[in-house]
N, CA, C and O atoms as CSV, one atom per row, in Angstrom:
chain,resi,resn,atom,element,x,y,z
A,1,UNK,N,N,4.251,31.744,26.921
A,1,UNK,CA,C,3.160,30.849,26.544
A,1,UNK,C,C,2.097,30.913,27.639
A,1,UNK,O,O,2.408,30.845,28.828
A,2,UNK,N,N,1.046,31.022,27.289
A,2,UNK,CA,C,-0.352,31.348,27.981
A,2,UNK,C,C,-0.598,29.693,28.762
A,2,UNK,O,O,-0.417,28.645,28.140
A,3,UNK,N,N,-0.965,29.748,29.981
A,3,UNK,CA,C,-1.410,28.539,30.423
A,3,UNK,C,C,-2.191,28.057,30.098
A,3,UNK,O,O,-2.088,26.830,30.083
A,4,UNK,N,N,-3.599,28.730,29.582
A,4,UNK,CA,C,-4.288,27.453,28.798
A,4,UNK,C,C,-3.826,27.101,27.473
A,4,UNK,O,O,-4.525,26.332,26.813
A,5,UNK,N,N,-2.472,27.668,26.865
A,5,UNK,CA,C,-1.793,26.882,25.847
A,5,UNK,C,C,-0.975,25.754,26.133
A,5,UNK,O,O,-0.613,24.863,25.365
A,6,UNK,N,N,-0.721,25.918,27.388
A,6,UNK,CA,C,0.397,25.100,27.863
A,6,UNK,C,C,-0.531,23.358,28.335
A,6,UNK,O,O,-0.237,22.173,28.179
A,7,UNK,N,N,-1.829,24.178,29.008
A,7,UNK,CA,C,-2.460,22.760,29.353
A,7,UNK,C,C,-3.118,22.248,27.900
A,7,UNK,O,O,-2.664,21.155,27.558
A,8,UNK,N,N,-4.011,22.773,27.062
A,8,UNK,CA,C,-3.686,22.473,25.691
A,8,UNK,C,C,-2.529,21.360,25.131
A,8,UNK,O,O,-2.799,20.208,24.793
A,9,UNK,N,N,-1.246,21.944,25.114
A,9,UNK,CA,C,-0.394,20.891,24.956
A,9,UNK,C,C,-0.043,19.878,25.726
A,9,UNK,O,O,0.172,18.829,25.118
A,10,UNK,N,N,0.063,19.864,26.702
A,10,UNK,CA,C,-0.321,18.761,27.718
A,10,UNK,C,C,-1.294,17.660,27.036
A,10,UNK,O,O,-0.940,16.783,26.248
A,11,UNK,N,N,-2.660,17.918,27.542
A,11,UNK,CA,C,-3.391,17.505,26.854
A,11,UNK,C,C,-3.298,16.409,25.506
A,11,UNK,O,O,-3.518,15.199,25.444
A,12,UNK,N,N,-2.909,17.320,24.561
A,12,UNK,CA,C,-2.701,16.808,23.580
A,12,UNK,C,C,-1.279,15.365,23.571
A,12,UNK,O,O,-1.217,14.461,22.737
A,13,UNK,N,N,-0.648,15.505,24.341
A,13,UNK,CA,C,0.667,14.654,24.311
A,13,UNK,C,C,-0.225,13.414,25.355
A,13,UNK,O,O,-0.390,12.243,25.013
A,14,UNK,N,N,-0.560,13.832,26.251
A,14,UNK,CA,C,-1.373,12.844,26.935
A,14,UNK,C,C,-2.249,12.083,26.238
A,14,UNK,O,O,-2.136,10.858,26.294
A,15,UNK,N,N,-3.282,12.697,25.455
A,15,UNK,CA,C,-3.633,11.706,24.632
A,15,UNK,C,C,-3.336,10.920,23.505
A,15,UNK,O,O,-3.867,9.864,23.161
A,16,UNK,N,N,-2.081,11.792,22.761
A,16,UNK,CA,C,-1.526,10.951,21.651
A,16,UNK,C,C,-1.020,9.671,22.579
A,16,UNK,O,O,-1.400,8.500,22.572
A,17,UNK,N,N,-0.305,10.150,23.149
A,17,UNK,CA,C,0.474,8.503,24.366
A,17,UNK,C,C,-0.612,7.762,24.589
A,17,UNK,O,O,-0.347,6.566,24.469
A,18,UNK,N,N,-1.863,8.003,24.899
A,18,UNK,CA,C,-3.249,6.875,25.207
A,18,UNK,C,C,-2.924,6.201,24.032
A,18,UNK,O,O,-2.443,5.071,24.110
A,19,UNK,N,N,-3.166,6.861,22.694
A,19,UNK,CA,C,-3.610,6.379,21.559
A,19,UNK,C,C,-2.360,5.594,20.693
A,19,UNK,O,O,-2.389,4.720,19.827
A,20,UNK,N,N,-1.414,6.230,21.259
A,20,UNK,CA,C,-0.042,5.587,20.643
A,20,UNK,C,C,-0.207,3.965,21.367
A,20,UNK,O,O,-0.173,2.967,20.648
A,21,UNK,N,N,-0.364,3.886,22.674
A,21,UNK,CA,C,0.067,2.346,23.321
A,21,UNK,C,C,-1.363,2.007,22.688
A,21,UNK,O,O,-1.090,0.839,22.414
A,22,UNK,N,N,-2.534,2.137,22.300
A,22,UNK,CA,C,-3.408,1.377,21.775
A,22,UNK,C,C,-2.832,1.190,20.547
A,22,UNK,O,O,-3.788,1.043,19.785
A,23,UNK,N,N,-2.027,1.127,20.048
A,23,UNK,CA,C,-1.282,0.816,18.697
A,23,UNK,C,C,-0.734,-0.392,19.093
A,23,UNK,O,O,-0.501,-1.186,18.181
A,24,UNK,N,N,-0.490,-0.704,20.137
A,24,UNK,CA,C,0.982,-1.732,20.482
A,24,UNK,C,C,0.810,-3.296,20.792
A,24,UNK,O,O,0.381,-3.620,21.900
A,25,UNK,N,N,1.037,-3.980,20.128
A,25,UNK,CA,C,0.781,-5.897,20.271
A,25,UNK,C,C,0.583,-5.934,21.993
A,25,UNK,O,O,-0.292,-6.699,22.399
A,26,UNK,N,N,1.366,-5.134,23.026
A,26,UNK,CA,C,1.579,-5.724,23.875
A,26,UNK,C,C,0.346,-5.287,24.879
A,26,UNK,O,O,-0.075,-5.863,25.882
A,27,UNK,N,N,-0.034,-4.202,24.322
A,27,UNK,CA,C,-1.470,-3.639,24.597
A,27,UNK,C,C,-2.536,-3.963,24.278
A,27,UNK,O,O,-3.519,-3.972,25.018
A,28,UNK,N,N,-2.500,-4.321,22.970
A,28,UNK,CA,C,-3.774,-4.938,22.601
A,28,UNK,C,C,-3.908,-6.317,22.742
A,28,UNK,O,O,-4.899,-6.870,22.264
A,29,UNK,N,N,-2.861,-7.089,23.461
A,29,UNK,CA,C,-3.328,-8.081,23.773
A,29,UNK,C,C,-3.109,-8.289,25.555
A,29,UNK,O,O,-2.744,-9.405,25.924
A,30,UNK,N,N,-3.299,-7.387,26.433
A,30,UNK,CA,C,-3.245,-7.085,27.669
A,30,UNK,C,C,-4.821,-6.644,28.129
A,30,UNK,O,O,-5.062,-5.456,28.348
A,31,UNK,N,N,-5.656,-7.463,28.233
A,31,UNK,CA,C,-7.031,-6.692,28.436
A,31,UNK,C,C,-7.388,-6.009,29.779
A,31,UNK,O,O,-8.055,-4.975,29.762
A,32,UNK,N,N,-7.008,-6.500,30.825
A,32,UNK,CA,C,-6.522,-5.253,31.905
A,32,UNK,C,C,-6.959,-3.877,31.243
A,32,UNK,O,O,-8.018,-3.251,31.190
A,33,UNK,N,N,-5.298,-3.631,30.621
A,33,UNK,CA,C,-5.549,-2.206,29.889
A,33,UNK,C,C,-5.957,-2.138,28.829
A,33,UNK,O,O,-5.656,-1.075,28.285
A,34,UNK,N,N,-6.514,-2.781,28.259
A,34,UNK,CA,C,-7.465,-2.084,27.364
A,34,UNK,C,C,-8.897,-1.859,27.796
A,34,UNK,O,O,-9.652,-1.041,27.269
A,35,UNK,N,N,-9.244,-2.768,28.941
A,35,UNK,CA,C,-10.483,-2.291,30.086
A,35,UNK,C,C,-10.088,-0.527,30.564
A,35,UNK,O,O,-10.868,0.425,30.591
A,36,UNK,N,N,-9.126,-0.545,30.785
A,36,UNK,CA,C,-8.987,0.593,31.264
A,36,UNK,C,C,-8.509,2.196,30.559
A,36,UNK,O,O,-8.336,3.361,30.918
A,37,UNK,N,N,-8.430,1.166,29.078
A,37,UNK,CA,C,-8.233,2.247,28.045
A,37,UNK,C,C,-9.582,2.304,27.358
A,37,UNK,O,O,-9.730,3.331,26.696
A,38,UNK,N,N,-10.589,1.473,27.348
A,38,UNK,CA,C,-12.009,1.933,26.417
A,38,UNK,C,C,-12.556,1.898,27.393
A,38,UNK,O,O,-12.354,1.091,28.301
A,39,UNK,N,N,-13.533,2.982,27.367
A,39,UNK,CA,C,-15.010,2.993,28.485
A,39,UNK,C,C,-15.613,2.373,28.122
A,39,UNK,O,O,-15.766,2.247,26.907
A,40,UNK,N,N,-16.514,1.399,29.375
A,40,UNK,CA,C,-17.358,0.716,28.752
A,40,UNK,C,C,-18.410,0.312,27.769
A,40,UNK,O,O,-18.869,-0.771,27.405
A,41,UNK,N,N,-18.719,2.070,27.347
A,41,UNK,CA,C,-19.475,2.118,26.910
A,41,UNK,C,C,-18.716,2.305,25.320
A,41,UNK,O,O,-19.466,2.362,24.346
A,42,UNK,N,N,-17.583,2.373,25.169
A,42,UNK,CA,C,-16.834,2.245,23.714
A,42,UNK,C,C,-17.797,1.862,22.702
A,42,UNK,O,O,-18.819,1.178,22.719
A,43,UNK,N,N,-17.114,2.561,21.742
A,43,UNK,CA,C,-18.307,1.791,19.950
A,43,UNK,C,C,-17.294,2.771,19.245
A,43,UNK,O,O,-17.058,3.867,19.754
A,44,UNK,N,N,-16.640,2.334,17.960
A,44,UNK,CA,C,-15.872,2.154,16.867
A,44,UNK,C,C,-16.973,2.276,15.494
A,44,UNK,O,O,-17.982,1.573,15.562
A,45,UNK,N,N,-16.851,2.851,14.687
A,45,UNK,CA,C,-16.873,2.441,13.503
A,45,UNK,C,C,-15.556,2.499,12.435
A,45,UNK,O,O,-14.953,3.529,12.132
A,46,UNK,N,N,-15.334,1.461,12.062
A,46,UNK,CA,C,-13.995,0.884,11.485
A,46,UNK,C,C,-13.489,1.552,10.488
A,46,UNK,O,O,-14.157,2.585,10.536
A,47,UNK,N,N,-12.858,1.655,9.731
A,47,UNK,CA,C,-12.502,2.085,8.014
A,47,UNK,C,C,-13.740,1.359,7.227
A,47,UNK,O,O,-14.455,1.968,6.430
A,48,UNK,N,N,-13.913,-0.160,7.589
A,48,UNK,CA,C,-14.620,-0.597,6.882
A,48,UNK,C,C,-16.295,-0.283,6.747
A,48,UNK,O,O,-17.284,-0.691,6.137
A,49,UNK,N,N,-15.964,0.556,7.579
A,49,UNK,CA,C,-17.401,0.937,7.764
A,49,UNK,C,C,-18.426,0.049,9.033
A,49,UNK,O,O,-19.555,0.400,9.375
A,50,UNK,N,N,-17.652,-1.165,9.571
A,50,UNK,CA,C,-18.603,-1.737,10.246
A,50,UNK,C,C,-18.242,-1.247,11.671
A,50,UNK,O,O,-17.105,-0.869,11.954
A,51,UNK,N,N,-19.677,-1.283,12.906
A,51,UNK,CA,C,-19.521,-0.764,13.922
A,51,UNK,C,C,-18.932,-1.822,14.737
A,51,UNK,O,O,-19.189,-3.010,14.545
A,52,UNK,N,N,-18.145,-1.398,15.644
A,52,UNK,CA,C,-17.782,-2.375,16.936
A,52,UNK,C,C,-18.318,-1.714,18.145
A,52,UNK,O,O,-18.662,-0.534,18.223
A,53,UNK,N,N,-18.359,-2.852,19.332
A,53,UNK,CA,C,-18.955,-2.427,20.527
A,53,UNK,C,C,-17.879,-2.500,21.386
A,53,UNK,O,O,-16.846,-2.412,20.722
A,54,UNK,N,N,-17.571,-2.669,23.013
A,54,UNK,CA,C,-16.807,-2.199,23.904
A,54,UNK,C,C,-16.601,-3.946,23.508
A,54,UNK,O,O,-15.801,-4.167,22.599
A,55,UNK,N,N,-17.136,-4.894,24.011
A,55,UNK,CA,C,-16.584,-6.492,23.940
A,55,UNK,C,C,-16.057,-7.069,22.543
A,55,UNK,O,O,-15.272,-7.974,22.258
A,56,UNK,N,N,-16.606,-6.416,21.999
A,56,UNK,CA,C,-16.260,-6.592,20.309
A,56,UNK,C,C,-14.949,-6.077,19.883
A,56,UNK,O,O,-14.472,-6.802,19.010
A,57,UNK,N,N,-14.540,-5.532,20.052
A,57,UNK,CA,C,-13.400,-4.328,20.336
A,57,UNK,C,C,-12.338,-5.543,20.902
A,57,UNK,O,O,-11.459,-6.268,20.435
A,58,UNK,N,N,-13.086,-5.252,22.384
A,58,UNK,CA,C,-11.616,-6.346,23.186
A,58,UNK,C,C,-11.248,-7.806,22.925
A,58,UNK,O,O,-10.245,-8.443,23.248
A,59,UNK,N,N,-12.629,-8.245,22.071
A,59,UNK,CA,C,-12.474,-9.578,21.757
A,59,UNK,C,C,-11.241,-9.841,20.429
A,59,UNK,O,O,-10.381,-10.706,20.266
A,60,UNK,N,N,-11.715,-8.480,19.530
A,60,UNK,CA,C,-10.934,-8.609,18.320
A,60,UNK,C,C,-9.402,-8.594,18.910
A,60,UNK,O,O,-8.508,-9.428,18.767
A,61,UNK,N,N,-9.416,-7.535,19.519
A,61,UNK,CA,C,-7.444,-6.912,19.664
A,61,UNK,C,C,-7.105,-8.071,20.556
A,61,UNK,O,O,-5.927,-8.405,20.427
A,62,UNK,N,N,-7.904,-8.908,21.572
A,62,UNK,CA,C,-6.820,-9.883,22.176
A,62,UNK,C,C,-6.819,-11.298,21.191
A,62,UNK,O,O,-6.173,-12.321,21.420
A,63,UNK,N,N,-7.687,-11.059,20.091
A,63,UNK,CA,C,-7.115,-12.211,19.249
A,63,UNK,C,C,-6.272,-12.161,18.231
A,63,UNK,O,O,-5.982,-12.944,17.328
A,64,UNK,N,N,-5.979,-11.252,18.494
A,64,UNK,CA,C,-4.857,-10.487,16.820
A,64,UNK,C,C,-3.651,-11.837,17.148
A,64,UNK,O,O,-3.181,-12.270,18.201
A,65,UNK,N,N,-3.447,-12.217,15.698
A,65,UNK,CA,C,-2.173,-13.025,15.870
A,65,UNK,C,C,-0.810,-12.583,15.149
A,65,UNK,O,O,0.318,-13.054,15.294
A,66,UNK,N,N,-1.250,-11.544,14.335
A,66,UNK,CA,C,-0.155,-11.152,13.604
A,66,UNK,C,C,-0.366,-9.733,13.408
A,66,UNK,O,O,-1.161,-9.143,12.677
A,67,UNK,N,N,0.969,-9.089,14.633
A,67,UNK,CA,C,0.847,-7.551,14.630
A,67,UNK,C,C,0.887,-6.429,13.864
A,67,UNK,O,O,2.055,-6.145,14.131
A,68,UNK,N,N,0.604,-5.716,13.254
A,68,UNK,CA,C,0.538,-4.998,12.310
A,68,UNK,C,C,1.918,-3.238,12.868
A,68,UNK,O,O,1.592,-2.459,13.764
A,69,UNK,N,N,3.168,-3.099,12.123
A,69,UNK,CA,C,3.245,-1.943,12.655
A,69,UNK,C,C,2.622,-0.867,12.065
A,69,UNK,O,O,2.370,-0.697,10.872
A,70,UNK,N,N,2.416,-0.216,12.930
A,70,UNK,CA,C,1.469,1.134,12.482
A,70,UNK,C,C,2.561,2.890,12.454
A,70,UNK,O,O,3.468,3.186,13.232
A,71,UNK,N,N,2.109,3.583,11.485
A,71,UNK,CA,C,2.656,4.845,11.874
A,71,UNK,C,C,1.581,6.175,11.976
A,71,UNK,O,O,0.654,6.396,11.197
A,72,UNK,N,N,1.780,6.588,12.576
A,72,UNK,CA,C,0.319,8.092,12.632
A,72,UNK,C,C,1.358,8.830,13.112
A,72,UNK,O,O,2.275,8.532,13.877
A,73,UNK,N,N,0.922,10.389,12.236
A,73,UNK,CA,C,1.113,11.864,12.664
A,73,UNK,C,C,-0.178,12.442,12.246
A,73,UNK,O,O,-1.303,11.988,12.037
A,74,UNK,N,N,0.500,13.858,12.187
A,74,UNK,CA,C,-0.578,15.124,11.976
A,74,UNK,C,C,-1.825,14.744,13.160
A,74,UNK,O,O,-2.989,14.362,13.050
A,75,UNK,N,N,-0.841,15.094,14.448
A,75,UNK,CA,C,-2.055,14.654,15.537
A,75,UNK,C,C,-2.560,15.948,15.962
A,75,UNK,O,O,-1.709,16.798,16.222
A,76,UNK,N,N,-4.065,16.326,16.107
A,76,UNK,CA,C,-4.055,17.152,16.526
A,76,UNK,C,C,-5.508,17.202,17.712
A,76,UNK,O,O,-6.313,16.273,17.641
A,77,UNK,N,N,-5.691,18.112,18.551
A,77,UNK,CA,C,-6.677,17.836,19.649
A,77,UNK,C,C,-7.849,19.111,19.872
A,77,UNK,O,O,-7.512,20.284,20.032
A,78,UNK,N,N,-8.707,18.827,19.858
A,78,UNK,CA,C,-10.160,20.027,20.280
A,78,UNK,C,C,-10.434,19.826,21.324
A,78,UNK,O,O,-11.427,19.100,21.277
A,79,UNK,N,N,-10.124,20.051,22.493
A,79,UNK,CA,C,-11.302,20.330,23.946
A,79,UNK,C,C,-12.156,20.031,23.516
A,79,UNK,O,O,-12.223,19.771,22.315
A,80,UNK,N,N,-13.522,19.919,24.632
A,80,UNK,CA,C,-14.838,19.995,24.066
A,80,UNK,C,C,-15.337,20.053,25.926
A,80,UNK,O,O,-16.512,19.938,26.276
A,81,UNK,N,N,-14.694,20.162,26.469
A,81,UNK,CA,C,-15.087,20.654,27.967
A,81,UNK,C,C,-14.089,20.458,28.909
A,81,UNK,O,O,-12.964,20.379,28.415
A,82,UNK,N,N,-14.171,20.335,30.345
A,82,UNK,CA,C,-12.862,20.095,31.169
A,82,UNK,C,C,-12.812,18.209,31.206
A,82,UNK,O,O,-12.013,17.548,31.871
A,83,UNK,N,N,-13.614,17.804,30.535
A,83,UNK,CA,C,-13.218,16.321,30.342
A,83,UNK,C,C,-13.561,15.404,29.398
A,83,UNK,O,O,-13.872,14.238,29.640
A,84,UNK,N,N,-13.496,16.045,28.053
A,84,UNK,CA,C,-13.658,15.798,26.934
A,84,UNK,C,C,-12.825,16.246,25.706
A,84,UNK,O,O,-12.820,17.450,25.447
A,85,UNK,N,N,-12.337,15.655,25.165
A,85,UNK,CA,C,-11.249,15.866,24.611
A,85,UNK,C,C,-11.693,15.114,22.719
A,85,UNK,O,O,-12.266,14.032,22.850
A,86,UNK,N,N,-11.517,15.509,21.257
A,86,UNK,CA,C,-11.498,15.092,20.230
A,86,UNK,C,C,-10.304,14.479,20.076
A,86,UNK,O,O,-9.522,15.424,20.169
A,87,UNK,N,N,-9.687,13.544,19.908
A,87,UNK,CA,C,-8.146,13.319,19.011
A,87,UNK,C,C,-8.181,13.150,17.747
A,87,UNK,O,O,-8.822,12.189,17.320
A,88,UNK,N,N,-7.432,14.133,16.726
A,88,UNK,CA,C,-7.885,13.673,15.245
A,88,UNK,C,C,-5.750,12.938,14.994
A,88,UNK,O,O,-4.658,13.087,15.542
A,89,UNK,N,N,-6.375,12.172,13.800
A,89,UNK,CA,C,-4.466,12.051,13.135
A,89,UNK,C,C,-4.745,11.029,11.429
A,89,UNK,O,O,-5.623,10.553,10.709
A,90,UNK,N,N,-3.658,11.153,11.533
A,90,UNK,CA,C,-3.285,9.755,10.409
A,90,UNK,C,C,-2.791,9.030,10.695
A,90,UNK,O,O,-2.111,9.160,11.714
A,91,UNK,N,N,-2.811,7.496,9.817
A,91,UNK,CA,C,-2.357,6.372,10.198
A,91,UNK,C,C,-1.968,5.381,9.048
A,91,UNK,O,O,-2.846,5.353,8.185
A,92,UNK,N,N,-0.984,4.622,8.809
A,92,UNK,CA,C,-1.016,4.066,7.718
A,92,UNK,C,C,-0.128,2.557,8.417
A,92,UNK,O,O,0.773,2.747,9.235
A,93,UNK,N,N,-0.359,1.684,8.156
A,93,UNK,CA,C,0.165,0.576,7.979
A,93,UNK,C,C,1.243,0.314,7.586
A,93,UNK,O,O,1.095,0.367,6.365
A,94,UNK,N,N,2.940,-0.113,7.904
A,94,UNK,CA,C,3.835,-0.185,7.363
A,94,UNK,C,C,4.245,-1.773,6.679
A,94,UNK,O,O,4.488,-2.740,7.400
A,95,UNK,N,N,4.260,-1.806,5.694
A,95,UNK,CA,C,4.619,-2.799,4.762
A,95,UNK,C,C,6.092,-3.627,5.084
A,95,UNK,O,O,6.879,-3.262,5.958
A,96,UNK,N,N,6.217,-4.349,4.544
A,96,UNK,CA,C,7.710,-5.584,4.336
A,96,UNK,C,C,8.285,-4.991,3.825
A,96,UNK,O,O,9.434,-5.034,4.263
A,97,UNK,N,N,8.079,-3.852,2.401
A,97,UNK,CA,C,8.894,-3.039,1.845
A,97,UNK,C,C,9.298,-1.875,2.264
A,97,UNK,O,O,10.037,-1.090,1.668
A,98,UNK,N,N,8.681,-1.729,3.573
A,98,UNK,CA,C,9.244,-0.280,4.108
A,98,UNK,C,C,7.886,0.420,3.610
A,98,UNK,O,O,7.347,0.848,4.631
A,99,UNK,N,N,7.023,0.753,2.385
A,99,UNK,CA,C,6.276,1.479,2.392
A,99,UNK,C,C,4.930,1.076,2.822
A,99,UNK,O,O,4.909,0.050,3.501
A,100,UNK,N,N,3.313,1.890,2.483
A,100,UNK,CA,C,2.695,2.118,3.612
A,100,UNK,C,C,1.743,1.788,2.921
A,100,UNK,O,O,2.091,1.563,1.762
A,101,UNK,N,N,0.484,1.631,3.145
A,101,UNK,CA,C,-0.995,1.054,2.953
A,101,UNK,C,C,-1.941,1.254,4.204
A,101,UNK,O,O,-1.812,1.437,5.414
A,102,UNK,N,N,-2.937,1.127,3.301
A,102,UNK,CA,C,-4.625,1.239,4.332
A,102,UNK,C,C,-4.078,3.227,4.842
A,102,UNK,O,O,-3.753,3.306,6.027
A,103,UNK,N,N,-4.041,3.860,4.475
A,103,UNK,CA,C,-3.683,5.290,4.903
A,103,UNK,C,C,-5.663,5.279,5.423
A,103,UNK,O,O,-6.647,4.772,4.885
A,104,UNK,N,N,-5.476,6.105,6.681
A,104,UNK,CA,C,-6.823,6.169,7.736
A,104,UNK,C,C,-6.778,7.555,8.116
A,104,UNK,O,O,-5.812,7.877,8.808
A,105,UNK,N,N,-7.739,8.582,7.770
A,105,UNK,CA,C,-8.015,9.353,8.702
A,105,UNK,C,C,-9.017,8.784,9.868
A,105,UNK,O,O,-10.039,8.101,9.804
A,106,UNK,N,N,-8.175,9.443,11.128
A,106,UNK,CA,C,-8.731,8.981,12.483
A,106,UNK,C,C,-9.514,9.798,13.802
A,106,UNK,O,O,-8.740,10.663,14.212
A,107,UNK,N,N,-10.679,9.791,14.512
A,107,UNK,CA,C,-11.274,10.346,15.129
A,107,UNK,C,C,-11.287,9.335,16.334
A,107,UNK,O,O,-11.632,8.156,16.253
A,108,UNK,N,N,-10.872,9.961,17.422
A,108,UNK,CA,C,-11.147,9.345,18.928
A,108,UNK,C,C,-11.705,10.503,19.830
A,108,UNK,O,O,-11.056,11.549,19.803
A,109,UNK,N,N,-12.811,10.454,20.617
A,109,UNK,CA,C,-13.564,10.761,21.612
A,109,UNK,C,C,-12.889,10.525,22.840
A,109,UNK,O,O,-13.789,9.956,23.458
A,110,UNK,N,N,-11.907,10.573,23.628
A,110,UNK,CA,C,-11.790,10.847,25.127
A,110,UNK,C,C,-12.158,11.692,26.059
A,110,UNK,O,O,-12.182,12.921,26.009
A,111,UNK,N,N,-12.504,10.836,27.088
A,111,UNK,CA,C,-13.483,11.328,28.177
A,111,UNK,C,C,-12.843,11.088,29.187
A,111,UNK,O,O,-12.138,10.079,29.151
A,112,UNK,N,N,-12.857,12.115,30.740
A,112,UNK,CA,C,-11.967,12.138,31.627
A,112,UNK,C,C,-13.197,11.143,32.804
A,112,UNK,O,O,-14.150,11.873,33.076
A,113,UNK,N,N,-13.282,10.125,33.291
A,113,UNK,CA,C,-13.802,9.325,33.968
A,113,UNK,C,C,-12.937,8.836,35.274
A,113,UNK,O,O,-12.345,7.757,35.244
A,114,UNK,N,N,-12.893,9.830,36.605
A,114,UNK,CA,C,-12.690,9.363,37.934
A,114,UNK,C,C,-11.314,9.538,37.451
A,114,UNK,O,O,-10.714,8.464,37.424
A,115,UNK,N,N,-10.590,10.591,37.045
A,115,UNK,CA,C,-9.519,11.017,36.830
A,115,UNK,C,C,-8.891,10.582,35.363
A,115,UNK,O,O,-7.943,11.035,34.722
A,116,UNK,N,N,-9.671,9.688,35.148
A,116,UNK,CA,C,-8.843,8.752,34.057
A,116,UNK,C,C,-9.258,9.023,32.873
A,116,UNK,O,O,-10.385,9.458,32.636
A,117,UNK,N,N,-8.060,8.704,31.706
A,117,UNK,CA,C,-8.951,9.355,30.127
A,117,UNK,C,C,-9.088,7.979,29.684
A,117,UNK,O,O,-8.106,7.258,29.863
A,118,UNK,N,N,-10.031,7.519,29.187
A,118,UNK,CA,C,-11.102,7.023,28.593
A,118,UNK,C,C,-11.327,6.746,27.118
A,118,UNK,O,O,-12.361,7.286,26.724
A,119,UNK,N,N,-10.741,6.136,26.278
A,119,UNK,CA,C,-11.815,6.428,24.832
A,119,UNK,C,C,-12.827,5.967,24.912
A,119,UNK,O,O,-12.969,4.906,25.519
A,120,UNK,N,N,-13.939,6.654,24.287
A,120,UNK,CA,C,-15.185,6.622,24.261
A,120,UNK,C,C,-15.749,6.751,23.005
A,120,UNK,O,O,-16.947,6.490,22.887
A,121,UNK,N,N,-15.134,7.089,22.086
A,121,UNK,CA,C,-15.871,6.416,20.768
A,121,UNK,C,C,-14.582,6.741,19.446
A,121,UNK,O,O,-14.006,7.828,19.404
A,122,UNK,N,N,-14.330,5.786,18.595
A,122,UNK,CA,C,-13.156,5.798,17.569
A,122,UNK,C,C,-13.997,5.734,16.446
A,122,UNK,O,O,-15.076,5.154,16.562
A,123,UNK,N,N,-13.589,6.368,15.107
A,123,UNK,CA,C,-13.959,6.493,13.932
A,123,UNK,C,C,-12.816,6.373,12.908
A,123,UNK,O,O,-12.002,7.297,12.926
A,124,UNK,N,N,-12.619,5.353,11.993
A,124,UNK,CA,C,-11.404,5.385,11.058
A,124,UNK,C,C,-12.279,5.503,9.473
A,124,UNK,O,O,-13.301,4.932,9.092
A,125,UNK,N,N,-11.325,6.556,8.750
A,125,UNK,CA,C,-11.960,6.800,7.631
A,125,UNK,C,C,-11.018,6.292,6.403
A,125,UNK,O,O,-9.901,6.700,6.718
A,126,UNK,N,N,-10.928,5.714,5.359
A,126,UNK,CA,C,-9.978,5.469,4.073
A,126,UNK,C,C,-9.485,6.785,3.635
A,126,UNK,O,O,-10.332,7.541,3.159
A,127,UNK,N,N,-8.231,7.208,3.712
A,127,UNK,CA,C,-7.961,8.331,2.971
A,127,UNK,C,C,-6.817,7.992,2.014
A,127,UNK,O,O,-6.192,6.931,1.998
A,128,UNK,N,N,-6.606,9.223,1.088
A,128,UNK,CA,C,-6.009,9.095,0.138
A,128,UNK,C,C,-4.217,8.847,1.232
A,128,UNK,O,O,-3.886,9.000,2.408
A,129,UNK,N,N,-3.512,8.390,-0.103
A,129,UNK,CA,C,-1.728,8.058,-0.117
A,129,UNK,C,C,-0.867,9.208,-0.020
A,129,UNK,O,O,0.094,9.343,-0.776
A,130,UNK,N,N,-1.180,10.087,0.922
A,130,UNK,CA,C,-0.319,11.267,1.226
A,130,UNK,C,C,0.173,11.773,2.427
A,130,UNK,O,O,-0.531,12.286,3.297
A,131,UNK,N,N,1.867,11.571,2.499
A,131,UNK,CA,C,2.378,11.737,3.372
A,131,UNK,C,C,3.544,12.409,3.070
A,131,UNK,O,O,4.327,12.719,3.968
């Protein structure tokens, strides 16, 4: 395996793990790290189509009162320089019945800032029920 395949995968596991603990009750309601998981300059546009900003963002996730579990695969990652990184995946919502809803295709922007990765801009899209 070629080393820039190897840092490639790296890469890629590093940022699914960013994006995985931004999934997690105990994260999103820890604003510490989620300061230190969105750049300040963060902005979202939702599934619903509406935009969020970096305070908007942290205001929502530390008021969540009722956690949602989440599942995402098909993760996959584009470079875009030595500190810029695309994360694409899926995501769906897991139900009381075991099955799944709100299915999201997902776009995150990470940026390498003073060593650290960064999201810097999230995009969730409605996609179809296929998994």
């Amino acid at each position: 395996m070629s080393a820039a395949r190897t840092d490639t995968g790296l890469l890629l596991n590093t940022l699914r793990a960013l994006e995985v603990e931004l999934h997690r009750p105990e994260v999103r309601g820890n604003a510490a790290r989620l300061h230190a998981l969105l750049h300040p300059d963060f902005e979202e546009v939702g599934r619903s189509g509406r935009q969020w900003g970096h305070a908007d963002t942290v205001a929502a996730l530390l008021s969540e009162s009722v956690p949602v579990e989440g599942v995402s695969d098909q993760y996959a990652m584009l470079p875009l320089g030595p500190d810029a990184a695309l994360l694409t995946y899926r995501s769906a919502h897991r139900q009381a019945d075991d099955g799944l809803s709100r299915h999201t295709l997902r776009a995150s922007l990470w940026v390498r800032v003073d060593g650290a990765w960064q999201m810097r801009y999230h995009q969730g899209t409605p996609a179809a029920e296929v998994w």
